[in-house]
C-alpha positions in Angstrom: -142.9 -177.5 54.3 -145.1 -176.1 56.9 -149.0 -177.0 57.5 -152.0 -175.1 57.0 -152.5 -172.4 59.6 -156.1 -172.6 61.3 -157.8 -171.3 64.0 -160.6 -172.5 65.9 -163.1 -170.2 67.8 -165.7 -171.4 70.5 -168.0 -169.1 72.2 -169.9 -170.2 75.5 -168.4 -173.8 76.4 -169.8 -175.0 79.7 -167.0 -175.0 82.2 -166.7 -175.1 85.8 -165.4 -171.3 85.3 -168.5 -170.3 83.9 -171.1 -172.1 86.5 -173.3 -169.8 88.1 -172.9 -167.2 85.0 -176.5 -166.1 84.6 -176.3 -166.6 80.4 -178.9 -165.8 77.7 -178.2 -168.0 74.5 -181.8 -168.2 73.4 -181.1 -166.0 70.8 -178.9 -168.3 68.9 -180.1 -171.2 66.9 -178.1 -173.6 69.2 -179.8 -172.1 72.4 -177.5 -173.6 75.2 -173.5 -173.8 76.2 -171.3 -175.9 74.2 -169.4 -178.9 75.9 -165.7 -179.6 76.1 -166.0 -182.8 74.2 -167.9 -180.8 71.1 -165.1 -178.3 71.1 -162.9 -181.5 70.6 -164.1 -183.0 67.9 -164.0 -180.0 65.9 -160.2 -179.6 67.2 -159.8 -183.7 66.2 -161.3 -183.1 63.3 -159.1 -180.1 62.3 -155.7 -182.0 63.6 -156.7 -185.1 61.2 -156.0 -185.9 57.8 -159.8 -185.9 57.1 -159.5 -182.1 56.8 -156.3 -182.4 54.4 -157.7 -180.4 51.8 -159.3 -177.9 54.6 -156.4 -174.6 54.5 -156.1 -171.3 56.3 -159.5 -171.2 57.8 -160.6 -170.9 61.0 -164.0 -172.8 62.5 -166.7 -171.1 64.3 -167.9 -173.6 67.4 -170.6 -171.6 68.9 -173.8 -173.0 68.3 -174.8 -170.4 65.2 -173.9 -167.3 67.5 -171.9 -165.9 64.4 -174.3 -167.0 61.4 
């Protein structure tokens, strides 16, 4: 038996790649860059059995850009 498939989408995630990128994010309710470790914890949280009954969805880490 094979897992759930899920995907996991970030948005802006504060990098080294992306310093110096002039960025406007105050139109989103979470008005700033993710970090790593938030992307993470959603990715933890997604490999762990706390999201057992969790199936064929993706998660949206991007501060409320998609809402």
């Amino acid at each position: 038996m094979t897992g759930p498939d899920h995907g996991l989408a970030g948005r802006v995630v504060d990098l080294p790649m992306i310093a110096g990128v002039p960025l406007d994010l105050s139109a989103q309710p979470v008005p700033r860059a993710g970090s790593a470790e938030e992307v993470a914890h959603a990715m933890a949280f997604i490999a762990s059995d706390a999201s057992r009954y969790v199936t064929g969805t993706g998660a949206a880490v991007d501060g409320g850009a998609d809402a």
